[in-house]
C-alpha positions as YAML, in Angstrom:
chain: A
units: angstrom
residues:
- id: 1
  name: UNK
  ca: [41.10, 22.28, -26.58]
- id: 2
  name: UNK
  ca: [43.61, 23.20, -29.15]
- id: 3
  name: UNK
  ca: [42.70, 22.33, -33.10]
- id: 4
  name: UNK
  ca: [44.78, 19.15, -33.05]
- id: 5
  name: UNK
  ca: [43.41, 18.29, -29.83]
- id: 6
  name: UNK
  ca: [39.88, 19.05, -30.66]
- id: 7
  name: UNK
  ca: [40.48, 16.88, -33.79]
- id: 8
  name: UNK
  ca: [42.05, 14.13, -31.91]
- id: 9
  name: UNK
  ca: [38.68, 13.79, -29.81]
- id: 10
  name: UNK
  ca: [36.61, 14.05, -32.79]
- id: 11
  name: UNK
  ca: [38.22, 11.73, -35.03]
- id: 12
  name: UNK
  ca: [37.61, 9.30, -31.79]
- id: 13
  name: UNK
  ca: [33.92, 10.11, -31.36]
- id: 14
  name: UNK
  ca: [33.56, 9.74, -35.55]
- id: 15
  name: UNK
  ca: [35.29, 6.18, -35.77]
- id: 16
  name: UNK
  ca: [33.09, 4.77, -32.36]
- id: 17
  name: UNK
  ca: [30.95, 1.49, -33.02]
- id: 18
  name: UNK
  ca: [26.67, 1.76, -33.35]
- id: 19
  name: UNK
  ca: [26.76, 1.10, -29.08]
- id: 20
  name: UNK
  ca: [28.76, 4.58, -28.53]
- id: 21
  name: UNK
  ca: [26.76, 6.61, -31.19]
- id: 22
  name: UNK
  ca: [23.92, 5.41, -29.26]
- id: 23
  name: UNK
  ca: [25.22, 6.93, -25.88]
- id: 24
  name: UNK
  ca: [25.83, 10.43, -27.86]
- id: 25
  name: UNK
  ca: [22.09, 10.41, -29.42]
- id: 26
  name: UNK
  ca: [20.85, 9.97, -25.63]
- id: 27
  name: UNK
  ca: [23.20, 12.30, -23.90]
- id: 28
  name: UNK
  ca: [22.11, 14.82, -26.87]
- id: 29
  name: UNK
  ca: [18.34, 14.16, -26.80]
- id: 30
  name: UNK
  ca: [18.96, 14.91, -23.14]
- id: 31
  name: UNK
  ca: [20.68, 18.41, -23.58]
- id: 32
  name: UNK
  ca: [17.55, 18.94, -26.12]
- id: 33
  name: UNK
  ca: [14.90, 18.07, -23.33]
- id: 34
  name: UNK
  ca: [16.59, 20.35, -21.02]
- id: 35
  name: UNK
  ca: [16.82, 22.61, -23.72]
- id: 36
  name: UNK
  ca: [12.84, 23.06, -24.11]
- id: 37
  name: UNK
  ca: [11.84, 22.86, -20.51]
- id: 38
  name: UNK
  ca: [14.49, 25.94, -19.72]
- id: 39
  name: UNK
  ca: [14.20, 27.86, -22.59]
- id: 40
  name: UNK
  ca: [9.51, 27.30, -22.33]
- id: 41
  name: UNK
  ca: [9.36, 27.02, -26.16]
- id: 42
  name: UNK
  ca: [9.78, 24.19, -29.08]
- id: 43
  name: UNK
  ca: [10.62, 26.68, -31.66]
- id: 44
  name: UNK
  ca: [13.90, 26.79, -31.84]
- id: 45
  name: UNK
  ca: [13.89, 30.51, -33.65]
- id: 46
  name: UNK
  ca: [12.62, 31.54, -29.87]
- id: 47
  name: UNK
  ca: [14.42, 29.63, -27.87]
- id: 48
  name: UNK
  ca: [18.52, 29.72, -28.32]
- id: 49
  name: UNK
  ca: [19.37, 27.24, -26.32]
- id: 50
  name: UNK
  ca: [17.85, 24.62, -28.62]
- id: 51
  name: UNK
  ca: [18.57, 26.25, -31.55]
- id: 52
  name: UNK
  ca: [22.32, 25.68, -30.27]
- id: 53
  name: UNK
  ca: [21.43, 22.13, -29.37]
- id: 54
  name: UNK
  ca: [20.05, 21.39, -32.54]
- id: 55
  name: UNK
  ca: [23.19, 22.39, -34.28]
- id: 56
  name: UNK
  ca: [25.50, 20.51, -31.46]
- id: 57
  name: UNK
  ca: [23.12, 17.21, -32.78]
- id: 58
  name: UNK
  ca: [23.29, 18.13, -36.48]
- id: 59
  name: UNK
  ca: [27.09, 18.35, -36.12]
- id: 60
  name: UNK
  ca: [27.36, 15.03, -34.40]
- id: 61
  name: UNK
  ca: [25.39, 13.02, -37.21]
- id: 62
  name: UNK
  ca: [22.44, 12.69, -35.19]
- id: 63
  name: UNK
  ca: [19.52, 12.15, -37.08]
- id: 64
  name: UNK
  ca: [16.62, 14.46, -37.92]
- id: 65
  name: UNK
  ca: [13.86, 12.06, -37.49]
- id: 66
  name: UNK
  ca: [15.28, 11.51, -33.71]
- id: 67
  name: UNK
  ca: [15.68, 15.68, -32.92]
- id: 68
  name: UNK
  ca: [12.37, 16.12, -33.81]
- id: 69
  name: UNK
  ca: [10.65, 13.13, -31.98]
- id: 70
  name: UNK
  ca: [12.71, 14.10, -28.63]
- id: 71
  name: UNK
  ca: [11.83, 17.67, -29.58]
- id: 72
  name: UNK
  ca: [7.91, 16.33, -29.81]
- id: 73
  name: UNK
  ca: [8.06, 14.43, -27.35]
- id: 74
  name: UNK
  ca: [9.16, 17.13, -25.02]
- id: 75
  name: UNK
  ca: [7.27, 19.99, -25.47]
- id: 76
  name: UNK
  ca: [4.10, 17.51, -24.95]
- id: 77
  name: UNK
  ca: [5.65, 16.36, -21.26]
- id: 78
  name: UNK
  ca: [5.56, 12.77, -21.85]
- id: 79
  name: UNK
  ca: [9.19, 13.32, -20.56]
- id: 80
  name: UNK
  ca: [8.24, 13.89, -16.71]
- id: 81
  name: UNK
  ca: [12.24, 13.86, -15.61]
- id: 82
  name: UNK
  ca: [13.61, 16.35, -14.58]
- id: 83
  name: UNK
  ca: [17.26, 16.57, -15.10]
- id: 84
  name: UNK
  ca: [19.52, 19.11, -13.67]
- id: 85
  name: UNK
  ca: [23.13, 20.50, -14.55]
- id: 86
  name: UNK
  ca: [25.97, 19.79, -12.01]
- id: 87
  name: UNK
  ca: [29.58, 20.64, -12.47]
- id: 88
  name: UNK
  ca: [32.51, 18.89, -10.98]
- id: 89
  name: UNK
  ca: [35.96, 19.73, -10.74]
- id: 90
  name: UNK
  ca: [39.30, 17.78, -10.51]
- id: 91
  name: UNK
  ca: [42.85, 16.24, -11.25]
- id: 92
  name: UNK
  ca: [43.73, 13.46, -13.82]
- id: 93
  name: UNK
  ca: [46.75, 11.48, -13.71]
- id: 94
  name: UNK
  ca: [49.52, 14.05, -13.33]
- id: 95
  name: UNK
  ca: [47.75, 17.27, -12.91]
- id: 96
  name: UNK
  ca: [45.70, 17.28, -15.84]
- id: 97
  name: UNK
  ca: [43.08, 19.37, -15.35]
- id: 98
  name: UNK
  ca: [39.69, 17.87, -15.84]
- id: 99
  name: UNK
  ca: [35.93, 19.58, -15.76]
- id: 100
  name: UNK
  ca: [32.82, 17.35, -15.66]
- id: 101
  name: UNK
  ca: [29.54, 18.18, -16.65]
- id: 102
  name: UNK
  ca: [26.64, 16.33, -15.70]
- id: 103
  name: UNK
  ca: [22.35, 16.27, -16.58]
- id: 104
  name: UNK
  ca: [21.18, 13.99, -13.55]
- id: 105
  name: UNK
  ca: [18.45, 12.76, -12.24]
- id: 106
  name: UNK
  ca: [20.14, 12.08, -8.87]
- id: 107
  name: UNK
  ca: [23.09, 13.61, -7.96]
- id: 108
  name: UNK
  ca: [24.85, 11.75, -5.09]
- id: 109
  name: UNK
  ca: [24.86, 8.87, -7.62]
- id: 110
  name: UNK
  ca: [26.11, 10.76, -9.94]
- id: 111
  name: UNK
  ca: [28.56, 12.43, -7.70]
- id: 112
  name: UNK
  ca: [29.99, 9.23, -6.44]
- id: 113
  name: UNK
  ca: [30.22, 7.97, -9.85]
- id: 114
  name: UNK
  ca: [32.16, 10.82, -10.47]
- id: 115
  name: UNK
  ca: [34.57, 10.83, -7.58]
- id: 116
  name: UNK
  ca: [35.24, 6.89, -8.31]
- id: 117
  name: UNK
  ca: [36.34, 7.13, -11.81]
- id: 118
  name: UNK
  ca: [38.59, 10.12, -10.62]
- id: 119
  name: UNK
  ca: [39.93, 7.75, -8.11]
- id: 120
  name: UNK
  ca: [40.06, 4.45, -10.12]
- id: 121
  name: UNK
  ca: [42.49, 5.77, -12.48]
- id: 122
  name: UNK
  ca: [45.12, 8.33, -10.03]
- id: 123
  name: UNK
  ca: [42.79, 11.36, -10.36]
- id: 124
  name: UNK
  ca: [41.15, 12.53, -7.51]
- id: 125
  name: UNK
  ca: [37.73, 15.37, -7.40]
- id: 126
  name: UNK
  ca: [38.49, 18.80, -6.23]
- id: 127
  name: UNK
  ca: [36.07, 21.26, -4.83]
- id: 128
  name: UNK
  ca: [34.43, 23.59, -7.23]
- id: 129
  name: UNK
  ca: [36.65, 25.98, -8.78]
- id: 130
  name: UNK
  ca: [40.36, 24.15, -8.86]
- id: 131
  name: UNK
  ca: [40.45, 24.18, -11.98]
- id: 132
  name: UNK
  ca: [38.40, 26.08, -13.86]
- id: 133
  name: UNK
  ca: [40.14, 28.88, -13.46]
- id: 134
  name: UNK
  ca: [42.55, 27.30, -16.47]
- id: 135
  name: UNK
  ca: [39.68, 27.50, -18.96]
- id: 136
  name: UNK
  ca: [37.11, 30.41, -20.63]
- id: 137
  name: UNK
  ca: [34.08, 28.94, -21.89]
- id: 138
  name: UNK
  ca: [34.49, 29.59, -26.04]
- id: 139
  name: UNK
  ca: [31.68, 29.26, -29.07]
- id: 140
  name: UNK
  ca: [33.99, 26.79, -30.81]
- id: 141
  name: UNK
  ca: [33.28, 25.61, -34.36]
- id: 142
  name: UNK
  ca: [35.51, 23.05, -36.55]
- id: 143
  name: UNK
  ca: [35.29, 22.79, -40.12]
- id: 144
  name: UNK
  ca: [36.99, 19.84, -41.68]
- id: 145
  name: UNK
  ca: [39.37, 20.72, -44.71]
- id: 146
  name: UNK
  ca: [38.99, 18.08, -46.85]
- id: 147
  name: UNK
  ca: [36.75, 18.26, -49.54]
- id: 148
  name: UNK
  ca: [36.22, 21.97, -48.74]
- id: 149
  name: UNK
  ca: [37.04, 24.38, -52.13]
- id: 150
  name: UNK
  ca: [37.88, 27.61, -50.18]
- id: 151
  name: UNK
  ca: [41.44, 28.03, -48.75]
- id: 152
  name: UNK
  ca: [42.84, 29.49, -45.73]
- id: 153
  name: UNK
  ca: [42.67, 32.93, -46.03]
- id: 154
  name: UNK
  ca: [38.77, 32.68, -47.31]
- id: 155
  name: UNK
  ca: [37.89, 31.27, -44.40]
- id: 156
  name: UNK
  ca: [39.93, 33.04, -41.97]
- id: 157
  name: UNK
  ca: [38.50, 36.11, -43.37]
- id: 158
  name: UNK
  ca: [34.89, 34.54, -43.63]
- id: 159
  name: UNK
  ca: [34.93, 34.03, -39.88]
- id: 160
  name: UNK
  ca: [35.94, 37.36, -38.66]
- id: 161
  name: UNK
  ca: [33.75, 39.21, -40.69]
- id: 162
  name: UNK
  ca: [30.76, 36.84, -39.06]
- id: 163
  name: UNK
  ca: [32.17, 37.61, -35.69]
- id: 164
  name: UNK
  ca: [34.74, 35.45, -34.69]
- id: 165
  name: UNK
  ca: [37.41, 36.39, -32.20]
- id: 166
  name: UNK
  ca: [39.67, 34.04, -33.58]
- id: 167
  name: UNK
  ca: [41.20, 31.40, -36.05]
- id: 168
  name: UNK
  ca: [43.73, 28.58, -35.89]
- id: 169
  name: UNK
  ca: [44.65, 26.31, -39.11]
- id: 170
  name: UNK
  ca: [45.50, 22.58, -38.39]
- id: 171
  name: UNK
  ca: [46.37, 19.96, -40.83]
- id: 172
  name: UNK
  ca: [42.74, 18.31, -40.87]
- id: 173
  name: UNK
  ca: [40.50, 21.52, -39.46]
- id: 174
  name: UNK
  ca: [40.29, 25.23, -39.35]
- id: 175
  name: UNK
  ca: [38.97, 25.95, -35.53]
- id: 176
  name: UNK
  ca: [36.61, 29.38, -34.99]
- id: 177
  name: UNK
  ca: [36.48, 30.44, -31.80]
- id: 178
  name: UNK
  ca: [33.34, 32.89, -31.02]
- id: 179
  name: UNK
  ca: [32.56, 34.66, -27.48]
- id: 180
  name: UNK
  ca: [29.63, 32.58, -26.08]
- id: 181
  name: UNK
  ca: [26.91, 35.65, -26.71]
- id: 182
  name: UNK
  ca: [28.35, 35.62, -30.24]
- id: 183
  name: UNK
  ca: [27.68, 31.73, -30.75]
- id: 184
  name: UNK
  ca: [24.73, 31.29, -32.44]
- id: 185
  name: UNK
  ca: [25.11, 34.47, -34.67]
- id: 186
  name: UNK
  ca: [28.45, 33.32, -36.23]
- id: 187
  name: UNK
  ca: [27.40, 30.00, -36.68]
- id: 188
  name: UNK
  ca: [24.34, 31.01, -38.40]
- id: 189
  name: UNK
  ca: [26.13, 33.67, -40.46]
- id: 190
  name: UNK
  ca: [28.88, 30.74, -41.70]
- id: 191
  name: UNK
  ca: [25.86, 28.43, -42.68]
- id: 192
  name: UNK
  ca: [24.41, 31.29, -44.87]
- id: 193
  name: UNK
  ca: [28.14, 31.06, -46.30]
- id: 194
  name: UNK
  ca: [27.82, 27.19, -47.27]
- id: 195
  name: UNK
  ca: [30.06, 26.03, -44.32]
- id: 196
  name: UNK
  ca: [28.96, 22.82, -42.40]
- id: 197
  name: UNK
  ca: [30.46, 21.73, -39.22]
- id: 198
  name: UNK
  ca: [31.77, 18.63, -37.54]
- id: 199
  name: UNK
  ca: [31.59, 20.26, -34.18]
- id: 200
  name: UNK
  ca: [29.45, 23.36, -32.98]
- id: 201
  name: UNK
  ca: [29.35, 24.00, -29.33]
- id: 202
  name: UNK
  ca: [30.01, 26.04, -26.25]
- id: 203
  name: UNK
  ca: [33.55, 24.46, -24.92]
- id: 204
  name: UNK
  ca: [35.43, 24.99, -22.13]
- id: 205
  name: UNK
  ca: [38.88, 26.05, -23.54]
- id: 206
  name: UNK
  ca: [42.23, 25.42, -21.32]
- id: 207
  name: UNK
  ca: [44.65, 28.29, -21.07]
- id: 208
  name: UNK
  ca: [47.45, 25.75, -20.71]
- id: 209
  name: UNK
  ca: [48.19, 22.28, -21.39]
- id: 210
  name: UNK
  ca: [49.38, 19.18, -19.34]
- id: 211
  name: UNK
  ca: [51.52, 16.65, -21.45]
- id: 212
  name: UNK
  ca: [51.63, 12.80, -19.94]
- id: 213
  name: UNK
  ca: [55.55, 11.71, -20.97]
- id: 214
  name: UNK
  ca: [54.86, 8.13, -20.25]
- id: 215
  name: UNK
  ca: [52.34, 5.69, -22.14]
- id: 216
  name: UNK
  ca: [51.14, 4.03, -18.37]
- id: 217
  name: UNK
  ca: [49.82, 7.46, -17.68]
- id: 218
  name: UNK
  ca: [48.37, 8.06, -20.39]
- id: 219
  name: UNK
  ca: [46.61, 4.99, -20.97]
- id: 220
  name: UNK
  ca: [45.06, 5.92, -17.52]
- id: 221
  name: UNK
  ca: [44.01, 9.27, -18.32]
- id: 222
  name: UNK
  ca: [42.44, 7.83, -21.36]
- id: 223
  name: UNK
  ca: [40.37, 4.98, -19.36]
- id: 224
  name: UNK
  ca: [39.51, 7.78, -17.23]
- id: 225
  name: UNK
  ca: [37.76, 9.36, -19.95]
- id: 226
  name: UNK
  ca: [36.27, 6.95, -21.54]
- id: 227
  name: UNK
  ca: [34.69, 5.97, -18.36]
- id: 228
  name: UNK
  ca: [33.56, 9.13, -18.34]
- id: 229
  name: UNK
  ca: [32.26, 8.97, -21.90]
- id: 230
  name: UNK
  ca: [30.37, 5.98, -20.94]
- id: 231
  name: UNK
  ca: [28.30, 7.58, -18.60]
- id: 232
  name: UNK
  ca: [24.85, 8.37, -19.74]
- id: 233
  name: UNK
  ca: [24.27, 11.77, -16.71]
- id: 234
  name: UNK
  ca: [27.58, 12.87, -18.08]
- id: 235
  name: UNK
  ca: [27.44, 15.19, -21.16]
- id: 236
  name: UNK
  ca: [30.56, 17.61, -21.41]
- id: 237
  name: UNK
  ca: [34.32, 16.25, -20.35]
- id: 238
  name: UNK
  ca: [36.98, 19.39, -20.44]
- id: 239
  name: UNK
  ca: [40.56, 18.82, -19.89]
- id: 240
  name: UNK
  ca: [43.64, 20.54, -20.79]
- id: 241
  name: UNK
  ca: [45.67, 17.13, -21.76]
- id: 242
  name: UNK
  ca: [48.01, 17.76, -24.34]
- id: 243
  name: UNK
  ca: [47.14, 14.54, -27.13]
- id: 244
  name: UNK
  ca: [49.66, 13.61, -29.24]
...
């Protein structure tokens, strides 16, 4: 998503009651299980994928004591799930393109959860690749501008020479966008620099954005997503809806 988009959402996820923080801890300490099984270590200097997930629960407030009792409890397989990653694919209200991705236990329920929120709300669920043509996965990181002592430039120029492909300035954030083998790298490198970051993750980025004219559909799309959100096997929501 765009800066102000990618704001929009975050500012959302920031202001949610205890309940909804909840969700995010599980769906994280999820991604972290997965994490360890996959990647065959606990360490996260040996296994990037949960030194990325680490920094994805960092950056979402989730506490240390919890990343390291998931993390324990983990590596010792007292977790005996086994979760696995499914993608869907499909159309929000108007067009808007929408990917889901999922961590499930059981994927026809999760697949006709999918297709029913799709449906509830005007969407329907495509077949795998409709849409995700529209976006390139992206190392995004956000930095939020208030309170931070370096200006523009500084950290426009701090992120390229750490590796970034590119920079956009918002109002509220400065967005760094890495290539996804560049990820953990930059982020590491900005850290060294002092940074800190309200959001650090692999994203799906749209090429092109869908704008909803009238508040009816956008009050659906919204629903849509939060009913998404809601869902404990769904972890990732892209979509190329242009927020005011």
């Amino acid at each position: 998503m765009s800066g102000h988009n990618k704001w929009s959402t975050i500012k959302q996820k920031k202001g949610k009651n205890d309940a909804a923080r909840a969700k995010v801890f599980t769906k994280i300490g999820r991604e972290l299980i997965v994490a360890i099984k996959e990647g065959g270590s606990a360490d996260p200097s040996v296994n990037s994928k949960l030194k990325d997930c680490i920094a994805k629960a960092k950056a979402a407030n989730v506490p240390n004591d919890n990343i390291e009792r998931i993390i324990k409890k983990a590596s010792s397989d007292a977790d005996a799930t086994n979760y696995e990653a499914v993608t869907y694919e499909g159309y929000g209200p108007n067009g808007v393109a929408v990917i889901v991705e999922a961590l499930t236990d059981n994927r026809n329920r999760t697949a006709g959860e999918v297709r029913h929120y799709f449906d509830k709300f005007g969407g329907n669920m495509g077949t795998q690749g409709c849409v995700s043509f529209m976006f390139s996965k992206k190392g995004v990181l956000v930095i939020e501008r208030e309170d931070l002592e370096k200006d523009e430039d500084t950290v426009m120029s701090d992120a390229l020479e750490c590796g970034a492909s590119d920079f956009e300035a918002d109002d509220d954030v400065f967005t760094i966008y890495t290539e996804t083998d560049d990820f953990g790298a930059v982020r590491d490198e900005l850290e060294k620099l002092g940074y800190t970051f309200v959001s650090a993750e692999i994203e799906m980025v749209p090429s092109t954005y869908t704008k909803l004219e009238d508040e009816e559909t956008a009050t659906k799309m919204q629903k849509m997503l939060d009913m998404f959100e809601d869902n404990d096997d769904i972890q990732n929501v892209w979509h190329n809806w242009e927020m005011d």
